[in-house]
N, C-alpha and C positions, 0 to 999 in steps of 0.2 A: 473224403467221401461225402459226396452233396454237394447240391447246389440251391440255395435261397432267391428267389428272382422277384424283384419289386416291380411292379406294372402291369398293366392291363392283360389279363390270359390270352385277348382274342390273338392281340400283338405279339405275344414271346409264342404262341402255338403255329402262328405265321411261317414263325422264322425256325422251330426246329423242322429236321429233318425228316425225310419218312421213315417208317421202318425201324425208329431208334428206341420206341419203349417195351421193357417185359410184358407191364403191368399198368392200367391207369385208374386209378379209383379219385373219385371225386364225389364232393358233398355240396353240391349248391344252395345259394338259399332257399327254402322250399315254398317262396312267395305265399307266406302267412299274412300278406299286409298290412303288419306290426313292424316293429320296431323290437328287433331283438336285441335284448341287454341282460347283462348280469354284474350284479354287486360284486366288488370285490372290498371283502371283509378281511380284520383281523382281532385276535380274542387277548386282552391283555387281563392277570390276575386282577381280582377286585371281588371282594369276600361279600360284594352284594351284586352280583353281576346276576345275567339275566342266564345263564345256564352252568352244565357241572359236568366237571372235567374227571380224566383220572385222579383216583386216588379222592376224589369228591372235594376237590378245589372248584372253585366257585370262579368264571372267566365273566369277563364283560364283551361283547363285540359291538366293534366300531365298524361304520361303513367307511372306508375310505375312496370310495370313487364308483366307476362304473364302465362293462365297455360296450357296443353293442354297434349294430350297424343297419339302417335300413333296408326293410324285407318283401318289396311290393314292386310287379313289373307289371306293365299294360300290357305286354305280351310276353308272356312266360318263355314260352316255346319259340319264337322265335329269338328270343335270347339265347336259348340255350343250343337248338339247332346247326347253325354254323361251326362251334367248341364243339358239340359231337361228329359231326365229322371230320373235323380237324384228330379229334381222339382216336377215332378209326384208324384214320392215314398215318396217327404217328404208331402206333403198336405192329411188332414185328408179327410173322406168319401165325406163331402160338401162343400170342398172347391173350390177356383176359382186360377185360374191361369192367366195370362196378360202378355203378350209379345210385349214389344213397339221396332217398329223398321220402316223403310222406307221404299219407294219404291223398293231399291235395291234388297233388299233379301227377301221381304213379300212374295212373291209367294213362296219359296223355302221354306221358313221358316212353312209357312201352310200348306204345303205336309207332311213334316216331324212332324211337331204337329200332325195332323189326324191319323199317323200311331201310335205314341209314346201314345196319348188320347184316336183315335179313333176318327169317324168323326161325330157320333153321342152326343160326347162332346163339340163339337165345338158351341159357342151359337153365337157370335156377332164378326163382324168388325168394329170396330170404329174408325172412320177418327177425328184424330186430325188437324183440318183447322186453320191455321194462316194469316196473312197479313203483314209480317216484312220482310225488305230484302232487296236486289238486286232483281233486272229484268232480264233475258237472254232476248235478241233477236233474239236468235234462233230456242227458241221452247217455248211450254206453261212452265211457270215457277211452279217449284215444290214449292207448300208452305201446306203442309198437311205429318205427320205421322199417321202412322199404327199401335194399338191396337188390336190384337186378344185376346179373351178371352174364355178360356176353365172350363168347370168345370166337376170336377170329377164323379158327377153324374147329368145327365143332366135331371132327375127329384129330386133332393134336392139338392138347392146349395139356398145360402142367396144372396136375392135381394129385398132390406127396399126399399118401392117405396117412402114412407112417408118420407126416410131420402134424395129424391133428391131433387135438386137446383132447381127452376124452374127458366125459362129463360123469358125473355117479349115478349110481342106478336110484330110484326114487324106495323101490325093495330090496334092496340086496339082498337079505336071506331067501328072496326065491330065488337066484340066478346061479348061486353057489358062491365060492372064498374067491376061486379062480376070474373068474369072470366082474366079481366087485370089486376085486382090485384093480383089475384091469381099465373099469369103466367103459361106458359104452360110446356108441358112434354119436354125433351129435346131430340133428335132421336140420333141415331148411329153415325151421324155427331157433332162434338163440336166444335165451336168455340170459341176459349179462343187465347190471346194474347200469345206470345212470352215471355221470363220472359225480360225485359227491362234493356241495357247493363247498364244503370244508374239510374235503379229502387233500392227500399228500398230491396226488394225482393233477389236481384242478392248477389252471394256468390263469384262471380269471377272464378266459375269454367267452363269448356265447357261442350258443352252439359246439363247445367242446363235444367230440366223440372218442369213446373208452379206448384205452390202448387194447384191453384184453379185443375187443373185434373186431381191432385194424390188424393185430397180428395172428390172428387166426387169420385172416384174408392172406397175410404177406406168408404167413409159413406156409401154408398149402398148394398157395397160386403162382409161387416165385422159386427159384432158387439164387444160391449163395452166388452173389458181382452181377446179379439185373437192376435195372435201372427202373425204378419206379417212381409213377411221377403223378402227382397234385396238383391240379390247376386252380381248386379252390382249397387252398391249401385252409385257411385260417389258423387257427392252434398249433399248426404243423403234426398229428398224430400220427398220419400215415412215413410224414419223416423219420418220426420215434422209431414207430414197430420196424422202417427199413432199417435203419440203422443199429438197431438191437442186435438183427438177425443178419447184418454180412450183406444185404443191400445198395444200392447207390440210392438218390434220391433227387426230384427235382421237383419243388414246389415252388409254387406262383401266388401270390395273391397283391392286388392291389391297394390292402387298403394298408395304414402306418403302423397300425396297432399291432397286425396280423405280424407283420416284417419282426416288428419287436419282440413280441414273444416267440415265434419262431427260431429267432435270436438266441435269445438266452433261452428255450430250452433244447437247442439241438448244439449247444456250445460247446460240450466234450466234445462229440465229434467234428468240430471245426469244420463249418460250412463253409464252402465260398459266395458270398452275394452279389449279385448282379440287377442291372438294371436289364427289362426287357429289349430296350436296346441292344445293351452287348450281348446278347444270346449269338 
């Protein structure tokens, strides 16, 4: 189940075929013109450590490394342009499409979806809302990405209501017992946590995004033996949540790091790896 593929997206989306994906969600860089990185730490005992553990054991953390990858293109859009049509071409008659990116480029990025889909494909905006961070004092602090989601025919595309999450009520005693246990529908808006720099969760890569919102996307948008496929794969998430839920998977990324941890976290289910060549 899966396929890992080393090299360039534009190259391995080249060469597959049309018509062959359920599902394509992708997460590009969102051309912050930084330099995204993240520590990867580890907390060894030491009864004068600089934070406190269960049980109020006292840990030290060490930084052992770093990984990250530069985030800056002279032309965004036309970076990206070409990969989205290619994404188009490869998704079957009722498939969906998902484009996660920022405030930077969302606007620019949904002109050009509507043209490339069509604007009567366009179904949902959804605000990934978090709470982790820094604060500016300058202006309201950005803590939310941007999901667009398209599908190729906007009267038949898969969306399993039955297979979503429900979330809790913020009142419960006004709704009743029946209805609070139940939970309710979740909207356009999701809020889901940050993946946590020293959560079980965390792969050490940047730009890590939550399983809990890749598998909301894959349990709703997919059914059980579709092929879903990542062209910016990095961390491999969208792998996970396929392969959790009965899935196939094909992710892309070109850079070494990515391959690796992709690697060893999709390793029970034994991926096959490929160069964009042998596609």
């Amino acid at each position: 189940m899966g396929r890992i593929v080393h090299g360039d997206n534009l190259a391995a989306l080249e060469r597959l075929p049309a018509a062959c994906a359920d599902l394509v969600y992708i997460d590009p860089p969102f051309n912050t013109g930084n330099r995204q990185t993240r520590p990867r730490l580890r907390t060894v005992r030491d009864d004068a450590g600089d934070r406190t553990g269960f049980g109020g054991h006292r840990y030290r953390t060490e930084r052992i490394g770093a990984s990250g990858f530069d985030d800056a293109f002279d032309d965004y859009l036309g970076f990206l342009e070409p990969r989205l049509r290619h994404a188009r071409r490869i998704l079957k008659p009722a498939g969906s499409f998902f484009l996660h990116v920022d405030y930077r480029e969302v606007h620019y990025c949904k002109v050009m979806l509507d043209w490339i889909f069509g604007r009567e494909s366009f179904m949902n905006e959804i605000i990934w809302a978090y709470d982790y961070g820094a604060r500016t004092r300058r202006r309201w602090p950005a803590k939310h990405d941007t999901i667009l989601w398209y599908a190729m025919d906007p009267d038949d595309y898969v969306f399993d209501f039955d297979q979503m999450d429900r979330i809790p009520y913020m009142a419960p005693g006004l709704v009743g017992a029946e209805k609070a246990a139940r939970g309710k529908t979740p909207t356009d808006v999701w809020w889901h946590t940050i993946v946590a720099p020293t959560g079980r969760e965390k792969t050490g890569y940047a730009t890590q995004k939550p399983l809990g919102v890749l598998e909301r996307i894959v349990k709703v948008h997919s059914r059980k033996g579709d092929l879903l496929i990542d062209f910016f794969a990095g961390s491999g998430t969208l792998g996970e949540a396929a392969a959790r839920h009965g899935r196939d998977f094909l992710l892309v990324d070109d850079q070494p790091e990515a391959i690796a941890v992709m690697t060893e976290r999709l390793r029970a289910w034994d991926p096959e790896l490929l160069r964009a060549e042998d596609l």
